[in-house]
N, C-alpha and C positions, 0 to 999 in steps of 0.2 A: 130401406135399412134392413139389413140383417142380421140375425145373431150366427155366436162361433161357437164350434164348439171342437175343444184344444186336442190336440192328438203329439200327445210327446211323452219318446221311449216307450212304445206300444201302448202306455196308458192313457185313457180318455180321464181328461180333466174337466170338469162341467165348470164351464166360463166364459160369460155372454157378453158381446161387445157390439155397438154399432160398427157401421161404416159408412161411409155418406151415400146418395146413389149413383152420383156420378161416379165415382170410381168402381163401385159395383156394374156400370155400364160398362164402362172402359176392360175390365175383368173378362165381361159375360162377352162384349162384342170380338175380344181377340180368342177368346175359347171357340166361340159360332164359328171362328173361321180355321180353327184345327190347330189352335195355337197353346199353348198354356201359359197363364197368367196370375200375379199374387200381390195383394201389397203387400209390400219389404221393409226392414228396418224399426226409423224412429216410431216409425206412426203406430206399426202392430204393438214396442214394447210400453207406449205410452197407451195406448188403448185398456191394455193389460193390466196396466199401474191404474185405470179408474179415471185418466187424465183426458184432455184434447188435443187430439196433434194439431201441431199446427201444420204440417204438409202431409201429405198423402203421397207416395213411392209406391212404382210398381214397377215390377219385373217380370219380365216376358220369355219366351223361347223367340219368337218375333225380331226377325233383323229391323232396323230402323227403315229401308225402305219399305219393308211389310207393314209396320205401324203405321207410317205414312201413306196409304194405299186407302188402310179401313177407316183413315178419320180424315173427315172435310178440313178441320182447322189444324196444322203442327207449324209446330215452328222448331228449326236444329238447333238446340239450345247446345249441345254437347255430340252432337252425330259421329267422329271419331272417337269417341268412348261410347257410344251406342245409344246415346241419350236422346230422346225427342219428346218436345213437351207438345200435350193434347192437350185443346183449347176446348171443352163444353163451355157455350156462352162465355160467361166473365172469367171463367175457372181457369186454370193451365195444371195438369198435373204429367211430373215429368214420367216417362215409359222408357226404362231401358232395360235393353237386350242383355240377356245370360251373358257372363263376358269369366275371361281368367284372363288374370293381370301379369302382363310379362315384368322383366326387369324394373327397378326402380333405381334411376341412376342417381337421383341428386335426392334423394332421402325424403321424398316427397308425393314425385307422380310417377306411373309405370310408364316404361319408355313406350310401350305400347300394350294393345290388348285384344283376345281374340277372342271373339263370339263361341258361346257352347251353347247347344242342347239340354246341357246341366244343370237342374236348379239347385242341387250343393255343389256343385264345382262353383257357382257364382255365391253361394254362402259362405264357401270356405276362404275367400276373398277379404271377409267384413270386419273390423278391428275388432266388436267384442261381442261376447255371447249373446246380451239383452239385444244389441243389434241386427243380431241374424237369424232373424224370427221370419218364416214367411205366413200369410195367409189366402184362400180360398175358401167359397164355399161349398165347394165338392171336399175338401181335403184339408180343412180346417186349418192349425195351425201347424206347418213344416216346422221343428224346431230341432233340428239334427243333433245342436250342441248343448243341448240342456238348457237356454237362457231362459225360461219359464222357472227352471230351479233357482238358477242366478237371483234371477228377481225374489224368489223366497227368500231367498238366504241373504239379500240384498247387497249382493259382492258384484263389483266389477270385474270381468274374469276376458283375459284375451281369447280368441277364437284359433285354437289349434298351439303353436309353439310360439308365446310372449315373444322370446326373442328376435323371432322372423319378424312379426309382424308393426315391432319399433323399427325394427334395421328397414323394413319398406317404409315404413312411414313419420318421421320423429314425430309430427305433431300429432301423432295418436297418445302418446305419453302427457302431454297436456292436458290431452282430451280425456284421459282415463281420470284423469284429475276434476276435471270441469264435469264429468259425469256424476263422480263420485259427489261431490259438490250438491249437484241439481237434484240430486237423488238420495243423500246422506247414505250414501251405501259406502261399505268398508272395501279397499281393493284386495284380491287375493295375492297369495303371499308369492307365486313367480312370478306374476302381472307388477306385481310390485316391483321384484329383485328386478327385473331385466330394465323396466323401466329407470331403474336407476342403476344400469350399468350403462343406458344408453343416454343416459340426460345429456351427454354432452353434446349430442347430434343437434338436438335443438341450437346451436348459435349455425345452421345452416340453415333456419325456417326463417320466414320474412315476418320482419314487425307486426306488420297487419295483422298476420295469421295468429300469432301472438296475444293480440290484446284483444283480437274478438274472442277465444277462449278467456280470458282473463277479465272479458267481459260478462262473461256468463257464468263465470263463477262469481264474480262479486255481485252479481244480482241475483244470484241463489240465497236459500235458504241458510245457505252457512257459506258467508267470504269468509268466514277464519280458516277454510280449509286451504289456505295460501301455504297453512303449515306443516301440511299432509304435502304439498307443492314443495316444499323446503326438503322435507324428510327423505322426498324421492331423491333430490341433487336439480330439481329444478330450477330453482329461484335463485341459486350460485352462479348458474349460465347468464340466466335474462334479466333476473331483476336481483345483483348484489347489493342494493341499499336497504332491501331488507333483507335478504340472510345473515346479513354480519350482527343485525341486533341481537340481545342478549335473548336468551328465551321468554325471558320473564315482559321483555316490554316487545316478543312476537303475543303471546299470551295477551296483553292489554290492546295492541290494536285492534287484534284480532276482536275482541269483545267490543272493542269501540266497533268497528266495522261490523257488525251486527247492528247493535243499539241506536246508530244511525239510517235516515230513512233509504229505501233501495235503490237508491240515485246511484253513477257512475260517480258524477264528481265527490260527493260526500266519500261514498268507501274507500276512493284511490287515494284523496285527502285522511280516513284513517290511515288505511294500509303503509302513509308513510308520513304519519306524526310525528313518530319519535325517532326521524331520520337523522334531523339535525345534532341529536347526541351524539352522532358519530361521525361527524364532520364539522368542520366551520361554517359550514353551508346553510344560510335559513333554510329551514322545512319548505317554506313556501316555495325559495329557488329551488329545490332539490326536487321538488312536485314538477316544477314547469320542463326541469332536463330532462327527468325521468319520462315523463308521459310526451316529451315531444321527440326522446328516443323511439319510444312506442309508437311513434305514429298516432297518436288517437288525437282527436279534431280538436279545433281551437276551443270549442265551449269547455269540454272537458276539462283543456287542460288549462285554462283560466279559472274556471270557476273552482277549481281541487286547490288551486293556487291561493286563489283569495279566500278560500275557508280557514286553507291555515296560515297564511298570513293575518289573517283578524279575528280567530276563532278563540285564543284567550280576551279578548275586547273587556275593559270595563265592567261590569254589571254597575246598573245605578238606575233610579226611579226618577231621577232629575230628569223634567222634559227638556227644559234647555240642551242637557249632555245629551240627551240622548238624537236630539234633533242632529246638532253638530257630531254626531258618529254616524247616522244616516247622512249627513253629506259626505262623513269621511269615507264611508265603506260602500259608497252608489244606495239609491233607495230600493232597488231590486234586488240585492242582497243579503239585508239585515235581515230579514224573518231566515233565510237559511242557514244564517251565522249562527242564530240566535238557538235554532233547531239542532245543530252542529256541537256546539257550547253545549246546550240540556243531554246529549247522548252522553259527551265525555263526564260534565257533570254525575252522570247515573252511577258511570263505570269504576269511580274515585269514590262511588258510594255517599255523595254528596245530596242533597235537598236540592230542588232543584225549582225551588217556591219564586227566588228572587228573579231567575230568568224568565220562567214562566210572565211574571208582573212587568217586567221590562218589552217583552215580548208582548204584552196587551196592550203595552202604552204606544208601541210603535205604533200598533195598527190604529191604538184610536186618535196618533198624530195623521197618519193614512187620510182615516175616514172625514177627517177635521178638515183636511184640504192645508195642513199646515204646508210654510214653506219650506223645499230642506234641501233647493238645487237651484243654479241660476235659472236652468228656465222656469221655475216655477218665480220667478223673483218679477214684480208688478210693474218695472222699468225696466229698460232694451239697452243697449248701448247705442242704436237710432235715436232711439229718446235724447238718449245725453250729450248725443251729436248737435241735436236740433239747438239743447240750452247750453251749448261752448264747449262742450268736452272731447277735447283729441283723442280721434281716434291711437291705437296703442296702448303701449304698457300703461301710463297714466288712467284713459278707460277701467283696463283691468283690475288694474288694485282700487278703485271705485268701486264696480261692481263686487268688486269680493267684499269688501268695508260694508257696504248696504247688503251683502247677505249674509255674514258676522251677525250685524245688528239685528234683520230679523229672523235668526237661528236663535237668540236671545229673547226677541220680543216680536210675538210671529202678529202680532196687533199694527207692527208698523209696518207692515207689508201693501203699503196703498202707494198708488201710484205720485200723490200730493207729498204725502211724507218724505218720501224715498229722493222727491224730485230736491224737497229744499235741503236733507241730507247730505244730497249729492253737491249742491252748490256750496251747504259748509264744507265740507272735504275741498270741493276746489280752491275755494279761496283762501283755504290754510296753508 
């Protein structure tokens, strides 16, 4: 490991960061060979912030078949944009070549890209200032556009002309947002304007791309910043069920999605509670169109579903009731309901005593081994075969009949009892 020490707009800033040593390998072995080399980007600005990257980025003067020459393990992860990830042991970290990005035809990638010499010609490239940070330990930190200031003043700031750099890219406009987010930084004020002169590029970025940013904001520190998202002209393009709410109930999701735990399905289940006021649409369907527009996986977008379809539930200390809502709402469910329920609770400024007690008695029907599903039910519908019972509908409403009764009286859950219940039911 080594320390930095910062060198931007002539001034020496004293501010020590690790780096791991394999990349300090990776650094040192393409300099040995007359090369120059630096981690880039996320990892220097998070270093910076005190944080852990989680990848490590390096940039080279080194064309991709020169990186592949100096290290035993690469694989071409990206070789036409200049990319080759280097393999230490279990590691991979990706090395790519100085590059300046031609044309961007479909608002997204460069039609193509030519290798430079440059290492600000390839910073001048980077969507935004905290981003295009280089470092070495000959030459500390390159930071040509201020983003060490940035990070003081904790603004999101574009690199060079805001405008250029949405019209190359829309989903940087997202991502100015999702930074802002992860980072509670303010965006500056033409980083703003442009972005929200260009919001409407975005209905030409693919869903995907979409909810992985939207993923990473609602797992930030603040998903109410959907409405910093709004304010640009974002959320009128991709997600109109909620820019049409009123302010006042963006304002309350917004705090519910806080208050709730930093799950996807919970936040995206706030983010669109109070949808149904604005349509005839349950909340819950409006959840399932919405997020399988988005593309994002069945868990997601099931379980955001079923939070708000069951998320006003009852409250009650009845164990009987409460058994029979654990079979109504699945048993894997109810503690997140319940969890779901105590955030909106908080938000309405409500006590949140009665949930809390509901939520203990689940678990200690849990721990009890109560019954609260057919398979936990102490007869089979083989069983009931063996003592006369047609298979079919008639079986079915049987076994539902015998788990009624012990969702009510979880004592008669015995295989004996259950057996001569069954035989009353049939012979009525």
């Amino acid at each position: 490991m080594s320390g930095i020490m910062i060198y931007q707009m002539r001034q020496v800033i004293t501010m020590k960061f690790e780096i791991p040593s394999k990349v300090e390998t990776i650094i040192h072995t393409l300099e040995a060979a007359g090369f120059e080399a630096y981690a880039v980007g996320g990892c220097v600005r998070d270093a910076l912030l005190g944080r852990t990257p989680n990848d490590w980025d390096i940039t080279t003067s080194a064309t991709p078949e020169q990186v592949k020459a100096l290290f035993h393990r690469t694989v071409d992860t990206g070789i036409a944009h200049g990319t080759v990830t280097v393999l230490l042991d279990k590691d991979g970290f990706e090395v790519t070549t100085y590059r300046v990005d031609g044309e961007y035809e479909d608002g997204r990638h460069p039609k193509e890209v030519t290798f430079t010499a440059s290492l600000e010609e390839d910073l001048k490239r980077r969507d935004f200032t905290i981003n295009a940070m280089a470092y070495n330990d000959e030459h500390g930190i390159v930071d040509i556009f201020d983003g060490v200031g940035d990070l003081q003043r904790k603004i999101i700031r574009c690199v060079g002309n805001a405008h250029d750099r949405f019209d190359e890219d829309a989903l940087r406009i997202l991502r100015a947002v999702r930074f802002s987010a992860q980072l509670g930084f303010g965006i500056e004020e033409n980083t703003a304007r442009a972005a929200k002169e260009l919001a409407v590029n975005l209905k030409r970025i693919s869903s995907e791309r979409i909810h992985t940013e939207f993923n990473k904001m609602l797992k930030s520190a603040h998903p109410d910043y959907f409405s910093v998202a709004d304010a640009i002209g974002i959320m009128e393009i991709v997600l109109p069920e909620y820019h049409v709410m009123s302010a006042q109930d963006k304002a309350f999701v917004g705090a519910l999605a806080k208050e709730c735990a930093c799950l996807l399905p919970e936040r995206y289940a706030a983010m669109l509670f109070m949808s149904g006021g604005y349509s005839e649409e349950d909340p819950a369907d409006t959840a399932k169109r919405v997020l399988k527009r988005l593309k994002l996986d069945n868990d997601t977008i099931n379980t955001a579903s079923m939070l708000l379809r069951f998320g006003m539930l009852e409250i009650t200390d009845d164990e009987s009731r409460i058994r029979h809502i654990i079979y109504e709402t699945g048993d894997k469910n109810i503690l997140r309901i319940l969890d779901f329920r105590a955030a909106y609770e908080k938000c309405i400024g409500n006590d949140i005593a009665d949930v809390r007690r509901m939520y203990d008695i689940c678990n200690m029907i849990f721990e009890r081994g109560d019954c609260v599903s057919l398979k936990n039910l102490a007869i089979t519908g083989k069983e009931l075969i063996a003592m006369g019972v047609p298979a079919g509908r008639q079986m079915g409403e049987i076994l539902n009949s015998l788990l009624m009764l012990v969702l009510d009286n979880p004592q008669f859950n015995d295989r004996e009892q259950l057996s001569k219940e069954a035989l009353k039911i049939l012979n009525s």
